[in-house]
C-alpha positions in Angstrom: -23.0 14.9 -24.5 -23.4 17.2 -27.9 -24.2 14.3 -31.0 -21.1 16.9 -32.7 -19.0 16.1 -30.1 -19.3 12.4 -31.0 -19.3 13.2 -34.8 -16.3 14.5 -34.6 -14.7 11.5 -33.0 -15.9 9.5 -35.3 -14.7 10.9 -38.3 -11.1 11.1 -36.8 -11.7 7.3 -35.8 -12.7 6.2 -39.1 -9.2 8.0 -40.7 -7.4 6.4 -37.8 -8.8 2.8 -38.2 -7.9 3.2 -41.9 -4.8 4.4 -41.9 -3.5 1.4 -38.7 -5.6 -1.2 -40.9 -2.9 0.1 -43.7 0.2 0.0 -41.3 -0.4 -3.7 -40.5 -1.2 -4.7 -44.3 1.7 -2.7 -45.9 4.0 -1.2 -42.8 3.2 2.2 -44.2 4.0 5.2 -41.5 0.5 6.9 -41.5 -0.8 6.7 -38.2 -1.0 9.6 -35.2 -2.0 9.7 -31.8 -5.5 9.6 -31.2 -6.2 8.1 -27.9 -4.5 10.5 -25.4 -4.0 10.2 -21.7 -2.4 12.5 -19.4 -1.0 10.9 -15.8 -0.4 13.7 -13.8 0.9 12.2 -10.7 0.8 9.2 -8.2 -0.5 10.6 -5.3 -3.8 9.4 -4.2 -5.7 9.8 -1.0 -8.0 6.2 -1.5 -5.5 3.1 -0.6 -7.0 0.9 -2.8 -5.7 -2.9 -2.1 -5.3 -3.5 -6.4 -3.4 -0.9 -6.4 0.5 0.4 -5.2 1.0 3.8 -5.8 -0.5 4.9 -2.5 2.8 2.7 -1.1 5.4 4.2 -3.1 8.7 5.0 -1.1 9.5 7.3 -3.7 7.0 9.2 -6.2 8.0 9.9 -9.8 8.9 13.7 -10.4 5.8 15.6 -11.1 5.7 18.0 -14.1 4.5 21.4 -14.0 1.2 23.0 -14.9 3.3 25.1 -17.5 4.6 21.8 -18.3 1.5 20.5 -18.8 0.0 23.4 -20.7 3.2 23.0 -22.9 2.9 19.6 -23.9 -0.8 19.5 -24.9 0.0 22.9 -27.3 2.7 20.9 -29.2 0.3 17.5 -29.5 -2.6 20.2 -31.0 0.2 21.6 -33.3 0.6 18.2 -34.7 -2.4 16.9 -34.6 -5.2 19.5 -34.4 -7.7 19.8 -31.6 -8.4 16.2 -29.6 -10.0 14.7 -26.7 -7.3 13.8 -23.7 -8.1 11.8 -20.3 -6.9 12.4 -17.5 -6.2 10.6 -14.3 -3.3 9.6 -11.6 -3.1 8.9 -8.5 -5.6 11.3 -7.6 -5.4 13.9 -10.1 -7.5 16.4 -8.3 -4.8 16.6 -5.5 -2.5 17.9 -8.1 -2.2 22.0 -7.1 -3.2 23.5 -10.1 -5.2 20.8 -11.9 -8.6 22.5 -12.4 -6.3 25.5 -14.0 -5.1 22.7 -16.3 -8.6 21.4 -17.2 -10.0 25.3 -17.5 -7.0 25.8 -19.9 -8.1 23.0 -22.0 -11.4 24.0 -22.6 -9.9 27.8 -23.3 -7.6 25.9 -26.0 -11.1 23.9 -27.4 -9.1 20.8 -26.3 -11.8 18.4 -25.1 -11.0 16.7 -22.2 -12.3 13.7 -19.5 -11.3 12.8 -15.7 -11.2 9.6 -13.9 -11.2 10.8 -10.1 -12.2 8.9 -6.8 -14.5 12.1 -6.2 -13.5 12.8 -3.1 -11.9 16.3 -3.8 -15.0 17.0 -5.6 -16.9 19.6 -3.4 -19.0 21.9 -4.6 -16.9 25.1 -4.5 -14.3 22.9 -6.9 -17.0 21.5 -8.8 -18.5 24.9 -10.3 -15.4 25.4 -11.8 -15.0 22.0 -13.2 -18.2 21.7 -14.7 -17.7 25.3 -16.4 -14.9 24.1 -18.0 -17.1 21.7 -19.9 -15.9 18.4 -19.6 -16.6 16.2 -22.0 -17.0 13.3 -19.9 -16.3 12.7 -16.3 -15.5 8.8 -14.7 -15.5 8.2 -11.0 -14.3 5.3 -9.4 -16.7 2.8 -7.4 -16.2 -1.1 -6.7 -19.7 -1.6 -5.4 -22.7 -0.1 -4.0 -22.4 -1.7 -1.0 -20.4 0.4 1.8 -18.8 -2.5 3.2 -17.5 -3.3 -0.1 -16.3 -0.5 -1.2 -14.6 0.8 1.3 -12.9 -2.3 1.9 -11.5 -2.5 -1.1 -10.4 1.7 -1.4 -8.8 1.7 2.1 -11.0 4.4 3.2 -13.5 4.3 5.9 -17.0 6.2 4.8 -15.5 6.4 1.3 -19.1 5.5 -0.5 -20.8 7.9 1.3 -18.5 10.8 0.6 -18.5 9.9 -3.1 -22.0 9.6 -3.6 -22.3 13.0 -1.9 -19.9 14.3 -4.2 -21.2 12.8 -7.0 -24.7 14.8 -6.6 -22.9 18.1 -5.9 -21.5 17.1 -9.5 -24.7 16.1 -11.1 -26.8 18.7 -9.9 -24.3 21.9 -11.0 -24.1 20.0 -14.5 -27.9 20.7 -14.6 -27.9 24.0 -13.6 -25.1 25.3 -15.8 -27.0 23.3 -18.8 -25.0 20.9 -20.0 -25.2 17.0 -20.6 -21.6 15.4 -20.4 -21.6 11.6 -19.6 -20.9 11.0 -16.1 -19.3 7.3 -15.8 -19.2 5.0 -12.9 -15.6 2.7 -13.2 -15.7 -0.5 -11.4 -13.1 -2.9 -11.2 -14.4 -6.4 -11.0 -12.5 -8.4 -8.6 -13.1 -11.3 -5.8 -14.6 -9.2 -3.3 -17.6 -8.0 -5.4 -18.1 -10.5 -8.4 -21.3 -11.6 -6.6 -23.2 -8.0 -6.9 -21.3 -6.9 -10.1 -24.9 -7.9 -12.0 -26.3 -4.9 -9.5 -24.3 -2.5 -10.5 -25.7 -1.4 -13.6 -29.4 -1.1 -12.4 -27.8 1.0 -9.2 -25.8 3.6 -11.5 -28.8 4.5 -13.5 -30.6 4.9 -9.8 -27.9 6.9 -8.9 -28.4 9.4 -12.0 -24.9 8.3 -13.4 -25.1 8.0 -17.3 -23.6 4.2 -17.7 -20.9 2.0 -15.8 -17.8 0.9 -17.6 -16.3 -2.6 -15.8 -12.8 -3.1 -15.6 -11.5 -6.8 -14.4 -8.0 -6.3 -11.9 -5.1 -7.2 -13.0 -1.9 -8.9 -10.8 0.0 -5.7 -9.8 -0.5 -5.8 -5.4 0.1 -9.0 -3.2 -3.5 -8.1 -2.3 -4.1 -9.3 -6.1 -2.7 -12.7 -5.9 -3.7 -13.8 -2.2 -7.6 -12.3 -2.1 -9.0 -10.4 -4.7 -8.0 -12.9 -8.6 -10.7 -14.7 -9.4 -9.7 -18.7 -9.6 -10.7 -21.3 -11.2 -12.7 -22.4 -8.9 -14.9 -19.3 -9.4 -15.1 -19.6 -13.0 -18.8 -21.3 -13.4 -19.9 -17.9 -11.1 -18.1 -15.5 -13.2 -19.4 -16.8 -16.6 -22.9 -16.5 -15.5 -22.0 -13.1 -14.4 -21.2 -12.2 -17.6 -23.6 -13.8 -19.1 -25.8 -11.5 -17.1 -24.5 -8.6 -18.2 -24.9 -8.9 -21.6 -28.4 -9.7 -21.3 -28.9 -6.6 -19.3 -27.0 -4.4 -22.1 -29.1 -5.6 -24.7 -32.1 -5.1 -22.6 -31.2 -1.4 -22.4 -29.0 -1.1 -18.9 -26.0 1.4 -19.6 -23.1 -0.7 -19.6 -20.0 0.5 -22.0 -18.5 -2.7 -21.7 -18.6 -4.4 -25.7 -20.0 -8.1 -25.7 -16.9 -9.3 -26.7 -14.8 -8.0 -24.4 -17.4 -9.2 -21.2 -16.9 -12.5 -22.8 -12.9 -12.6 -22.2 -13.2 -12.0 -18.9 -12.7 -16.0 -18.0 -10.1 -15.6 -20.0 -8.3 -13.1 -18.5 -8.7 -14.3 -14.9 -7.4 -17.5 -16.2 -4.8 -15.5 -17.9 -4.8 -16.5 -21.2 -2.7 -15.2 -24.3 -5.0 -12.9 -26.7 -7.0 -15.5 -29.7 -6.5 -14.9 -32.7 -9.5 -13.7 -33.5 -8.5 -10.2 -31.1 -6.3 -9.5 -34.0 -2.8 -7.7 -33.7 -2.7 -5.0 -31.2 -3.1 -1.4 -32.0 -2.0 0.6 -29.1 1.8 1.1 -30.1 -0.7 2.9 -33.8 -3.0 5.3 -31.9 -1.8 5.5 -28.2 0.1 8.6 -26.6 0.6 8.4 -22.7 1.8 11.3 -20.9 3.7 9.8 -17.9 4.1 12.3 -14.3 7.5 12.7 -15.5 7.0 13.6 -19.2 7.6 10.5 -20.5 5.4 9.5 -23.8 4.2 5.8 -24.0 2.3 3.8 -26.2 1.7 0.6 -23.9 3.1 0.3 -19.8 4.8 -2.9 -20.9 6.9 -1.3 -23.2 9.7 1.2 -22.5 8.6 5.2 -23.2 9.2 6.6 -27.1 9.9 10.0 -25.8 9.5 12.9 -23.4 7.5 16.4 -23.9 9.9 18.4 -21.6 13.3 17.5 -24.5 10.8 16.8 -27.1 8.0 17.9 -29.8 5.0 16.0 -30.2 6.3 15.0 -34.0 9.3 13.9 -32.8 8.1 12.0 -30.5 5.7 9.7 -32.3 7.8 9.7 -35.5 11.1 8.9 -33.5 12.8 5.8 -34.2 11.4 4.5 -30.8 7.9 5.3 -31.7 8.7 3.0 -34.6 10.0 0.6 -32.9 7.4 0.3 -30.7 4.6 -0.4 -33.3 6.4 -3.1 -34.6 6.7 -4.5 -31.2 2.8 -4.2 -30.0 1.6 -5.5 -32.7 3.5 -8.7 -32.6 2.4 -8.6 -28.6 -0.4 -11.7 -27.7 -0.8 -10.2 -24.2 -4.8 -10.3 -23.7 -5.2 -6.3 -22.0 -8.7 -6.1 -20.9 -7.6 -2.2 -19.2 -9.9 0.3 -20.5 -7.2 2.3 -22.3 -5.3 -0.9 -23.7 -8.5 -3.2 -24.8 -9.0 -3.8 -28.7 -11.8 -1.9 -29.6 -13.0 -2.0 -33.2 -14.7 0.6 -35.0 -18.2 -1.3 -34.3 -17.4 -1.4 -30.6 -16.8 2.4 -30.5 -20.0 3.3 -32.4 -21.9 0.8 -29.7 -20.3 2.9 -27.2 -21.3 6.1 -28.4 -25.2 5.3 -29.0 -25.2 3.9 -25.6 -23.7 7.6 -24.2 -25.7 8.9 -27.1 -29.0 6.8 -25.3 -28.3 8.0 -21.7 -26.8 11.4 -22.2 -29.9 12.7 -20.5 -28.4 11.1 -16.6 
């Protein structure tokens, strides 16, 4: 990852926390989008047991590549050249996604992918690494194929996506370049008792640093085997406890210390201390939805769509308004990568620690 790259987000961070730390303290409209996530379908080919798209009866209409292509031109007209993530489903079974990621780096839009890997061969892996991502997340529960592939719904799953993952990390070397490659885990029943491994095995692996992401109660899979109850908690705190001793002894986990010490609370499913501070997702978050619809937060209804609607007029809308009021009134504790609180400290952490390993 190019130290630019980063400066540049951190300058845009800096004018965003500033101008949401004004919104709270005086309502004034200042804020645009600056987190920015593109969902571009519900398909997947993993079956994961946390998760239910893979069981829809029905899937949401799918915009377009054009689509696509259209919508991220109006967000750069409004707010300049930014850094999107993608993910589904399985976005790589979208017909046409690479084109849209090859597009993105012909319109200097920076962009990321969280993938299950398993589409990642090597013939579609040349093209994705010459379209310079900027970073690139795949999904693993655990190092251990008995685990894993429990958990995904797909026999030999690990195998194929460590195979995958070496096709990927072995063409980023050739063509030159240094883009973080992430390892997601979701932290669960199953593997709460090797989750301290996981760190250690991802810099093993070659990956730059593993991000952990604790389930949340969506499946019936969630409720009846994978939560982690109370009578787990004395387990899960020295698990944590782990990890941050780890990260400050130099393993590459993203995770901020204070959001690996709300995990308890979220499994016991708490409402969001004080000390969290008013939610900012509804003042920096635009989520494009399969079907073109804009959100700022999945609990909340969408503030727009980019097939009937310009970027401006979607986040200045009366329902973009509306929903900032709302989030930030909302005590929901979100420990989802794309919903947590992160404060401008936390974000600097996170980019010296891909700053620290941009070399995996």
């Amino acid at each position: 990852m190019k130290i630019a790259n980063l400066a540049q987000l951190a300058v845009k961070h800096i004018r965003s926390d500033f101008l949401e730390e004004l919104y709270l303290k005086t309502g004034f409209e200042g804020t645009k989008p600056i987190v920015i996530y593109g969902i571009v379908n519900q398909r997947c080919n993993s079956k994961c047991r946390y998760c239910e798209y893979w069981r829809l009866s029905e899937y949401q209409e799918e915009m377009t590549i054009e689509q696509w292509k259209n919508a991220l031109l109006s967000l750069k007209s409004y707010i300049g050249s930014y850094h999107i993530e993608f993910s589904g489903g399985e976005p790589f079974i979208k017909k046409g996604f690479v084109d849209l990621l090859e597009f993105c780096d012909q319109e200097n839009l920076k962009w990321g992918v969280t993938t299950n890997a398993y589409c990642l061969t090597e013939s579609v892996v040349k093209r994705v690494v010459a379209a310079h991502p900027f970073n690139i997340n795949i999904s693993i529960d655990a190092h251990i194929a008995e685990i894993h592939d429990y958990v995904r719904g797909v026999s030999g799953a690990l195998e194929k996506v460590k195979k995958h993952l070496q096709f990927l990390l072995q063409e980023r070397k050739a063509q030159g370049q240094t883009f973080p490659v992430m390892i997601k885990s979701t932290v669960h029943a199953h593997n709460l008792d090797i989750i301290s491994q996981m760190a250690e095995w991802v810099q093993q692996l070659g990956a730059t640093a593993v991000n952990f992401q604790p389930i949340d109660r969506w499946t019936s899979e969630t409720y009846d085997e994978l939560w982690i109850s109370e009578d787990r908690m004395e387990e899960l705190q020295t698990v944590v406890e782990t990890l941050i001793a780890q990260k400050r002894n130099g393993l590459p986990i993203l995770n901020s210390e204070s959001l690996l010490q709300m995990w308890p609370a979220h499994f016991r499913e708490e409402k969001a201390p004080a000390s969290v501070g008013s939610c900012r997702v509804g003042l920096r978050n635009y989520f494009i939805r399969t079907n073109g619809d804009v959100e700022v937060c999945w609990f909340y209804p969408p503030i727009g769509n980019v097939k009937n609607q310009n970027a401006r007029e979607i986040w200045e809308g009366y329902e973009a308004q509306e929903r900032r009021q709302q989030t930030t009134n909302c005590d929901r504790l979100c420990l989802y990568t794309c919903l947590s609180q992160k404060t401008f400290a936390d974000k600097v952490k996170m980019g010296l620690t891909l700053l620290t390993n941009r070399q995996n």
